[in-house]
C-alpha positions as CSV (number, residue, x, y, z in Angstrom):
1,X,-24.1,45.0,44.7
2,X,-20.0,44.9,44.0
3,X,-18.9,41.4,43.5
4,X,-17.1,39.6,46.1
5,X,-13.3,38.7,46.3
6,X,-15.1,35.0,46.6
7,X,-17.1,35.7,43.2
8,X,-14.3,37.0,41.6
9,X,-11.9,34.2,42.5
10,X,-14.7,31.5,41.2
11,X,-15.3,33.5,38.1
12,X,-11.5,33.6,37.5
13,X,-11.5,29.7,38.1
14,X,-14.5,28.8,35.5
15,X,-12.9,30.8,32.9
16,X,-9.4,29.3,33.2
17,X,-11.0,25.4,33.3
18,X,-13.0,26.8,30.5
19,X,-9.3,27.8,28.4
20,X,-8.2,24.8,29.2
21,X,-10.9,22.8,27.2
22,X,-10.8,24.6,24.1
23,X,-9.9,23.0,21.2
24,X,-6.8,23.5,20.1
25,X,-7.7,25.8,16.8
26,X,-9.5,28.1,18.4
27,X,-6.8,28.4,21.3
28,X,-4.2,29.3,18.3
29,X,-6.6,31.5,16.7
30,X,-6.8,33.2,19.4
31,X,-3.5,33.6,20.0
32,X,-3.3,34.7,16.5
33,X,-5.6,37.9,16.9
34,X,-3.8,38.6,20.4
35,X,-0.8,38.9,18.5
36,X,-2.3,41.0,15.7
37,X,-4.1,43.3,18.4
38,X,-0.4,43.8,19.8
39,X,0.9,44.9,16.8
40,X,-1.6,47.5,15.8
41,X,-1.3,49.2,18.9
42,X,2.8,49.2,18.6
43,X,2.5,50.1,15.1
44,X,3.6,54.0,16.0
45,X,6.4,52.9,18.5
46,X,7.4,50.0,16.3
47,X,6.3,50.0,12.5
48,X,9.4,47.4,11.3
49,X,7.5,44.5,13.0
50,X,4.3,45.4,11.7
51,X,5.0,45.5,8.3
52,X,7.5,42.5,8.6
53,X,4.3,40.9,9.9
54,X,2.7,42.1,7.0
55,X,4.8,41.0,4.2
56,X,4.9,37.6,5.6
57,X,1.5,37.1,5.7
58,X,0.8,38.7,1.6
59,X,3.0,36.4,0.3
60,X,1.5,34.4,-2.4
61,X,3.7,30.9,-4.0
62,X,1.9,29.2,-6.8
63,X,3.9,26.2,-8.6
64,X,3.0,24.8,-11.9
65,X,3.1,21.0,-12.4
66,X,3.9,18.0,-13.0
67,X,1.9,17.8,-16.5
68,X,1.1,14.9,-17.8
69,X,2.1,14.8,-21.9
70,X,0.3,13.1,-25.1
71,X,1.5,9.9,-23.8
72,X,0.0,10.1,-20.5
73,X,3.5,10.4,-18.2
74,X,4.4,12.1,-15.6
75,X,6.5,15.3,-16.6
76,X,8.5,17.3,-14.0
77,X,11.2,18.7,-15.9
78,X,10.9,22.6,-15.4
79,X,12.2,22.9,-19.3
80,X,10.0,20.1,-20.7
81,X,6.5,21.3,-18.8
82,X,7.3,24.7,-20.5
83,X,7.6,23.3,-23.9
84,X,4.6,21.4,-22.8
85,X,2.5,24.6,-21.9
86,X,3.4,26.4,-24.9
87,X,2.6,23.5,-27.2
88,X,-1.0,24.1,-25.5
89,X,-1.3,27.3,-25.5
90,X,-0.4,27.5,-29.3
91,X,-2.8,24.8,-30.0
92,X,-5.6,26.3,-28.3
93,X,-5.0,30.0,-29.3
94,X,-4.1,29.3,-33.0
95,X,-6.1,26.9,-33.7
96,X,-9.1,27.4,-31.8
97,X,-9.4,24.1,-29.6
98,X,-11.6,24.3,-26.5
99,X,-9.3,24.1,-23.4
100,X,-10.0,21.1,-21.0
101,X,-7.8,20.9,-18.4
102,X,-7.7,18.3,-15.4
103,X,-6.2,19.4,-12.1
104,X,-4.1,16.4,-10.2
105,X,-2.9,16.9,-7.0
Protein backbone atom coordinates (compact mmCIF):
# COMPACT_ATOMS: atom_id res chain seq x y z
CA UNK A 1 0.00 0.00 0.00
CA UNK A 2 1.79 3.57 -1.19
CA UNK A 3 1.90 6.00 1.62
CA UNK A 4 -0.52 8.77 1.85
CA UNK A 5 0.19 12.58 1.17
CA UNK A 6 -1.31 12.56 5.01
CA UNK A 7 1.49 9.98 6.11
CA UNK A 8 4.03 11.62 4.40
CA UNK A 9 3.29 15.10 5.72
CA UNK A 10 3.29 13.50 9.51
CA UNK A 11 6.39 11.59 8.78
CA UNK A 12 7.96 14.87 7.51
CA UNK A 13 6.73 16.66 10.77
CA UNK A 14 8.22 13.89 13.39
CA UNK A 15 11.43 14.04 11.74
CA UNK A 16 11.77 17.89 11.69
CA UNK A 17 10.58 18.11 15.73
CA UNK A 18 12.94 15.33 16.04
CA UNK A 19 16.13 17.80 14.36
CA UNK A 20 15.10 20.16 16.38
CA UNK A 21 15.85 18.30 19.75
CA UNK A 22 19.11 17.08 18.91
CA UNK A 23 21.81 18.09 20.91
CA UNK A 24 23.77 20.52 19.52
CA UNK A 25 27.07 18.12 18.81
CA UNK A 26 25.51 15.85 16.93
CA UNK A 27 23.61 18.61 14.86
CA UNK A 28 27.24 20.00 13.99
CA UNK A 29 28.61 16.69 13.34
CA UNK A 30 26.23 16.24 11.22
CA UNK A 31 26.68 19.08 9.51
CA UNK A 32 30.19 18.24 9.37
CA UNK A 33 29.88 14.95 7.28
CA UNK A 34 27.16 16.77 4.99
CA UNK A 35 29.81 18.98 4.15
CA UNK A 36 32.44 16.27 3.63
CA UNK A 37 29.85 14.22 1.52
CA UNK A 38 29.59 17.51 -0.69
CA UNK A 39 32.98 17.70 -1.34
CA UNK A 40 33.76 14.20 -2.35
CA UNK A 41 31.25 14.27 -4.88
CA UNK A 42 32.64 17.85 -6.30
CA UNK A 43 36.04 16.59 -6.01
CA UNK A 44 36.16 16.14 -10.10
CA UNK A 45 34.42 19.45 -10.88
CA UNK A 46 36.18 21.24 -8.04
CA UNK A 47 39.45 19.67 -6.60
CA UNK A 48 40.94 23.27 -5.10
CA UNK A 49 38.31 23.07 -2.30
CA UNK A 50 38.80 19.64 -1.55
CA UNK A 51 42.21 19.69 -0.99
CA UNK A 52 42.06 23.29 0.71
CA UNK A 53 39.71 21.34 2.97
CA UNK A 54 42.19 18.88 3.27
CA UNK A 55 45.21 20.75 4.30
CA UNK A 56 43.29 22.54 6.82
CA UNK A 57 42.14 19.69 8.55
CA UNK A 58 46.18 17.73 8.52
CA UNK A 59 47.55 20.47 10.05
CA UNK A 60 49.28 19.57 13.19
CA UNK A 61 50.74 22.71 15.88
CA UNK A 62 52.60 21.36 18.84
CA UNK A 63 54.29 24.10 21.32
CA UNK A 64 56.89 23.37 23.77
CA UNK A 65 56.63 25.04 27.28
CA UNK A 66 56.85 26.91 29.83
CA UNK A 67 59.58 24.66 31.70
CA UNK A 68 60.08 24.89 34.97
CA UNK A 69 64.15 25.14 35.77
CA UNK A 70 66.43 23.79 38.92
CA UNK A 71 64.95 26.41 40.90
CA UNK A 72 61.38 25.49 40.32
CA UNK A 73 60.22 28.86 38.14
CA UNK A 74 58.35 29.38 35.62
CA UNK A 75 60.42 29.75 32.21
CA UNK A 76 58.91 31.13 29.00
CA UNK A 77 61.64 32.57 27.32
CA UNK A 78 61.86 30.77 23.80
CA UNK A 79 65.92 31.19 24.17
CA UNK A 80 66.18 30.15 27.83
CA UNK A 81 63.70 26.87 27.56
CA UNK A 82 66.09 25.82 24.73
CA UNK A 83 69.14 26.15 26.76
CA UNK A 84 66.91 24.43 29.30
CA UNK A 85 66.17 21.42 27.02
CA UNK A 86 69.60 20.91 25.86
CA UNK A 87 71.02 21.07 29.40
CA UNK A 88 68.53 17.89 29.71
CA UNK A 89 69.09 16.25 27.03
CA UNK A 90 72.95 16.35 27.55
CA UNK A 91 72.49 15.24 31.06
CA UNK A 92 70.42 12.41 30.28
CA UNK A 93 72.22 11.16 27.06
CA UNK A 94 75.80 11.66 28.35
CA UNK A 95 75.50 10.80 31.44
CA UNK A 96 72.94 8.23 31.56
CA UNK A 97 70.15 9.75 34.02
CA UNK A 98 66.73 8.21 33.78
CA UNK A 99 64.34 10.82 32.22
CA UNK A 100 61.32 11.86 34.44
CA UNK A 101 59.44 14.34 33.16
CA UNK A 102 56.09 16.05 34.48
CA UNK A 103 53.64 17.48 32.08
CA UNK A 104 51.82 20.86 33.43
CA UNK A 105 49.17 22.31 31.57
Amino acid sequence: MPPTSYTLVNALRSTESFNRQLPGYIAVKLAKRNFEKQIAKKIKSDPKSFYSYFKSKTKFKSAVGPLTNNNGDLVRDYKEMAELLNTFLHLCLLQKIPITYQILY
